[in-house]
DRENPA-900811 format. One record per residue (C-alpha): residue number from 1; residue in three letters; chain; x, y, z. Coordinates in Angstrom, 2 decimals. Example, Ala and Ser with C-alpha at 12.3 -4.5 7.8 and 13.67 -1.06 7.14 Angstrom:
residues 2
  num  residuo  cadena     east    north       up
    1      ALA       A    12.30    -4.50     7.80
    2      SER       A    13.67    -1.06     7.14
//
This chain:
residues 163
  num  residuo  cadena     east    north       up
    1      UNK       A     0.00     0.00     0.00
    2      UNK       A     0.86     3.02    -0.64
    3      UNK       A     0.66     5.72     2.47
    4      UNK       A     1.06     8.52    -0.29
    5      UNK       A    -1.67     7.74    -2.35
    6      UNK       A    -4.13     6.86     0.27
    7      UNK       A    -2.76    10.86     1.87
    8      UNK       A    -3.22    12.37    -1.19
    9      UNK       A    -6.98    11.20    -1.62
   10      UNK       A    -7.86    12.13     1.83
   11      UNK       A    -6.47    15.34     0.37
   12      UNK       A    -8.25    15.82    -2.27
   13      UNK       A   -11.62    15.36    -0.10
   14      UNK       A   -11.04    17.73     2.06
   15      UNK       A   -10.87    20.04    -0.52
   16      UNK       A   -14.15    18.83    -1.81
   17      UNK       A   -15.86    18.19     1.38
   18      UNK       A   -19.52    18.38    -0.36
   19      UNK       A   -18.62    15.34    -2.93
   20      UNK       A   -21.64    12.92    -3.96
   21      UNK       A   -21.13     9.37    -5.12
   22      UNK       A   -20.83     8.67    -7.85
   23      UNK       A   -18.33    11.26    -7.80
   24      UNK       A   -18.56    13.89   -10.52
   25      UNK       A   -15.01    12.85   -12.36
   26      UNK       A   -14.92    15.30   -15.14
   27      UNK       A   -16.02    18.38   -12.82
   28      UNK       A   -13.43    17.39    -9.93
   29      UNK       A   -10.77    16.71   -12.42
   30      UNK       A   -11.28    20.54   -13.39
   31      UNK       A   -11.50    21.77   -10.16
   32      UNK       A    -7.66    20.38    -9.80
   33      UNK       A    -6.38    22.34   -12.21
   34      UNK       A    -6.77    19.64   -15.52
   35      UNK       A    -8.19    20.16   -18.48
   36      UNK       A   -10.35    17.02   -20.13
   37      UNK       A    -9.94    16.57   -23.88
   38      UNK       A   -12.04    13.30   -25.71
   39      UNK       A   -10.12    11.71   -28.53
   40      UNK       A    -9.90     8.89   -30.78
   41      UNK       A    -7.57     6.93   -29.60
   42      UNK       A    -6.66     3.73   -30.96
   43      UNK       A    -6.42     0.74   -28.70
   44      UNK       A    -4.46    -0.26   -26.39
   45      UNK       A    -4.50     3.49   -25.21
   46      UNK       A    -7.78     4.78   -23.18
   47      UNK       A    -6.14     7.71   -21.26
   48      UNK       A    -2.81     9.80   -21.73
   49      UNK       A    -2.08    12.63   -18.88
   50      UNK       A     0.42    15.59   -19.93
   51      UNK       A     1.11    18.57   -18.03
   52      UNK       A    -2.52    19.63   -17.17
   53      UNK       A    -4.25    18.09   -19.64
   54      UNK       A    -5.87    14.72   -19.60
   55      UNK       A    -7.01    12.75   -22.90
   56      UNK       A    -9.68     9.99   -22.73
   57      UNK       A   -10.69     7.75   -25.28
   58      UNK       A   -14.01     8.02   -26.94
   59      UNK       A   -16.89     5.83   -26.57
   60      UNK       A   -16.30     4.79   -22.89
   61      UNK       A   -18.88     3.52   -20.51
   62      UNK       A   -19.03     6.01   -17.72
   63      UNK       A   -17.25     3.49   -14.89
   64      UNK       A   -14.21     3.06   -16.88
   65      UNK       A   -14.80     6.89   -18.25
   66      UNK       A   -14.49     8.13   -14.22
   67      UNK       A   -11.57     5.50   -13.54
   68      UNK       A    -9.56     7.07   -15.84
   69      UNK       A    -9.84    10.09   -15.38
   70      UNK       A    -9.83     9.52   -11.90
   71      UNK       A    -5.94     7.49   -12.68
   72      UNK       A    -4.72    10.80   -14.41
   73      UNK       A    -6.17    12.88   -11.92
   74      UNK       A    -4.09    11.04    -9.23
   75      UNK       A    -0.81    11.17   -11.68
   76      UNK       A    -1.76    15.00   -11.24
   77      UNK       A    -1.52    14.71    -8.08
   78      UNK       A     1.42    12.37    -7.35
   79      UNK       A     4.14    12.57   -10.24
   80      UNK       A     5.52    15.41   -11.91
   81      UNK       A     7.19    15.24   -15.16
   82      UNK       A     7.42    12.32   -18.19
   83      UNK       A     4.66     9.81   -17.74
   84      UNK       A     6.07     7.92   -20.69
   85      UNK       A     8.77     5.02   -20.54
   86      UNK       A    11.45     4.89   -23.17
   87      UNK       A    14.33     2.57   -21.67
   88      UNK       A    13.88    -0.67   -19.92
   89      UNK       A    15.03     0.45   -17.03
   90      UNK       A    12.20     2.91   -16.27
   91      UNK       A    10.34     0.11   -16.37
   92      UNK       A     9.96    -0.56   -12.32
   93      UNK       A     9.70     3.06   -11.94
   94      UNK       A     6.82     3.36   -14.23
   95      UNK       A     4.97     0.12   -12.59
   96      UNK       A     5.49     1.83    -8.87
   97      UNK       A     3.57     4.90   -10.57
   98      UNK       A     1.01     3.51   -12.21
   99      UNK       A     0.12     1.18    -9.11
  100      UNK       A     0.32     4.36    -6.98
  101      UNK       A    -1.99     6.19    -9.56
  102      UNK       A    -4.32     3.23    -9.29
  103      UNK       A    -4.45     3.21    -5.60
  104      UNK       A    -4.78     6.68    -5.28
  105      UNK       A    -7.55     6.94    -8.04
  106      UNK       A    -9.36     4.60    -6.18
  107      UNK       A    -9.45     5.91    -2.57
  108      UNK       A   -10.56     9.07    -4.58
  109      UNK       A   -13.32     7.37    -5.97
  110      UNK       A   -14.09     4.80    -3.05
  111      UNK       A   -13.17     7.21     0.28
  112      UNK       A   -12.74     5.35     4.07
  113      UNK       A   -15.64     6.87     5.32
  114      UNK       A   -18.29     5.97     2.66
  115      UNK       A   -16.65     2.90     1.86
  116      UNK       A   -17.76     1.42     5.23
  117      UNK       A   -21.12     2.70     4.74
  118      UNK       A   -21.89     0.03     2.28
  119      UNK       A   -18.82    -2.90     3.01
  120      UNK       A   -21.32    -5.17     3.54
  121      UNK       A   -22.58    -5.35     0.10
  122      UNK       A   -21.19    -7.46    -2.22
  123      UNK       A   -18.62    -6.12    -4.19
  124      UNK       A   -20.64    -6.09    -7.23
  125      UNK       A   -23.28    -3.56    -5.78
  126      UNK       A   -20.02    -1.66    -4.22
  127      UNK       A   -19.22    -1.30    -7.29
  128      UNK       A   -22.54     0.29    -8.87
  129      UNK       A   -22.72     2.54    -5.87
  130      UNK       A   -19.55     4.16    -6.64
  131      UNK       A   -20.31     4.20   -10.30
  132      UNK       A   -16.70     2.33   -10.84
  133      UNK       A   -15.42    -1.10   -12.58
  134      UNK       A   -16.17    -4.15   -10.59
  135      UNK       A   -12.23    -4.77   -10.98
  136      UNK       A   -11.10    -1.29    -9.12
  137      UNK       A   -14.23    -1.77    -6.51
  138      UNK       A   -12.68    -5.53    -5.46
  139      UNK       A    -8.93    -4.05    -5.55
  140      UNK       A   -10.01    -1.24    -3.51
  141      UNK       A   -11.52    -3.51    -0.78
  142      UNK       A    -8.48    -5.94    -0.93
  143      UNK       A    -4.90    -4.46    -1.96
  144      UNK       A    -5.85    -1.08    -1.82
  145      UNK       A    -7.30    -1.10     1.71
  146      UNK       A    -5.55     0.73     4.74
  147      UNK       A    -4.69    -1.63     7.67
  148      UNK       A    -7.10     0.34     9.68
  149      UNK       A   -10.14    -0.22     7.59
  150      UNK       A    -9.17    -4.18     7.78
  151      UNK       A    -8.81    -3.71    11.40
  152      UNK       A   -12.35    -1.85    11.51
  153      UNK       A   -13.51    -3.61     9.15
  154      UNK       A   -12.73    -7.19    11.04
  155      UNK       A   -14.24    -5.54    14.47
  156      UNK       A   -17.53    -5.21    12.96
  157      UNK       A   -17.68    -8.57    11.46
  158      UNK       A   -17.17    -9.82    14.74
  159      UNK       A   -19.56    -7.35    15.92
  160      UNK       A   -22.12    -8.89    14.01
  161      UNK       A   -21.21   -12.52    14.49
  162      UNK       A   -21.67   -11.56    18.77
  163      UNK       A   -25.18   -10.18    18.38
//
């Protein structure tokens, strides 16, 4: 886990205190400081972030749509400078940042405190709540979690299993 991208998230909330779920992607993205440009992109590539501008592919559903912009919002946020990898050896550097984007983007869209409003539900229902991929809703309540929502999250079960 990454303590950064879980701080930076918690950040960005309290900045945006009055946030609704499904959070409003395109509007918070602008309200950082990035600019959102669609464009035809040709696959593999959905989402490119440079300097304050983000580019997302056309013709998304809107829960990859708000991952992705939500990803390039958190490279915003964490990493300055070239996104882009040109020699093997950036390679590790560019996984740690992309994981830490992914993290990030996901406590942005899935915060602590709402998050165990509804961690009961099944992950697929998680995920409609938040308006995000099943995939990023089920990372977000595994890898991505904080040790203290596990630890919260492990006292209620119990909680439960007492009454």
């Amino acid at each position: 886990m990454s303590r950064l991208a879980v701080e930076k998230a918690i950040e960005i909330h309290a900045h945006h205190p009055r946030l609704s779920f499904p959070i409003d992607m395109e509007w918070l993205s602008n309200a950082e400081g990035c600019e959102l440009v669609n464009w035809p992109f040709l696959l593999p590539v959905k989402e490119v972030k440079q300097g304050r501008w983000i580019g997302i592919a056309e013709g998304l559903n809107k829960r990859e749509r708000r991952h992705l912009i939500a990803h390039a919002l958190a490279h915003h946020i964490l990493h300055c400078g070239n996104q882009l990898s040109f020699r093997d050896w950036q390679k590790t550097i560019v996984c740690k940042q992309e994981r830490e984007a992914e993290e990030c983007a996901a406590h942005i869209l899935m915060p602590e405190t709402e998050l165990a409003r509804v961690i009961d539900m099944p992950v697929w229902e998680i995920a409609e709540y938040f308006g995000v991929p099943e995939e990023l809703a089920c990372q977000r309540i595994s890898e991505f979690a904080t040790e203290e929502e596990v630890y919260h999250w492990q006292l209620a079960r119990e909680d439960n299993f007492t009454v």
